[in-house]
N, C-alpha and C positions, 0 to 999 in steps of 0.2 A: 513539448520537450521530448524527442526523441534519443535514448540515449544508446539504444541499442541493442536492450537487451531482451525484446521482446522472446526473442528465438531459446533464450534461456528457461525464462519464463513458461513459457508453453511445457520446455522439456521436465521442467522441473514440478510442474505442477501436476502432470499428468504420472510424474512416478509419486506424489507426494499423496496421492487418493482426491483430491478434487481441490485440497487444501489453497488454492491459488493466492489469496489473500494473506496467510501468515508467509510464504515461500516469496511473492513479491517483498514485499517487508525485509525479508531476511538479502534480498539480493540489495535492496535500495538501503540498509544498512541502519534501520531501525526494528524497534521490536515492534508489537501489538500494541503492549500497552505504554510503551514509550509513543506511540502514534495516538492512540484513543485521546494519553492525558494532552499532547501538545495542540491536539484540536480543539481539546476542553478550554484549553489557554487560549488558544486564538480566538475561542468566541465559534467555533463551525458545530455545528450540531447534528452530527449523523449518525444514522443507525449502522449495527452492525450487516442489518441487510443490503442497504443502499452502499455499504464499504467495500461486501463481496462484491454486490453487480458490478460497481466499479474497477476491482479488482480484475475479472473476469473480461468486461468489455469495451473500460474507457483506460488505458494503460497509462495512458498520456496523464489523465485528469488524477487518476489515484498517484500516479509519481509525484504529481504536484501538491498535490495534500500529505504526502508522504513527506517532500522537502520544507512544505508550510510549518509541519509536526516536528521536524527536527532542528529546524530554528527556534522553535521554541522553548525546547524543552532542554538546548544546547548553553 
């Protein structure tokens, strides 16, 4: 799911101190813990480290767990 806004992302992260993971969240239109709790609902069980790396280097795969989190929690 490419949605385009990688280019964002990058610029946003790199003024935000490294923060990558709250800054995607904030563009894809959930918060943190609006995202932690709706994974806790779905049943996905990840840490907050494997959320950064995802953050950071699967853009695609954290958008989708980002959108998995706000069905749920919607």
């Amino acid at each position: 799911m490419d949605n385009g806004n990688n280019d964002i992302f990058d610029n946003l992260s790199s003024s935000q101190g490294g923060n990558t993971e709250r800054v995607r969240l904030r563009v894809l239109g959930i918060s943190y813990s609006q995202m932690m709790h709706g994974l806790k609902v779905a049943g996905v069980d990840i840490n907050r480290k494997m959320l950064a790396e995802m953050a950071v280097n699967d853009a695609e795969g954290f958008a989708t767990l980002a959108e998995l989190a706000k069905s749920k929690v919607a």
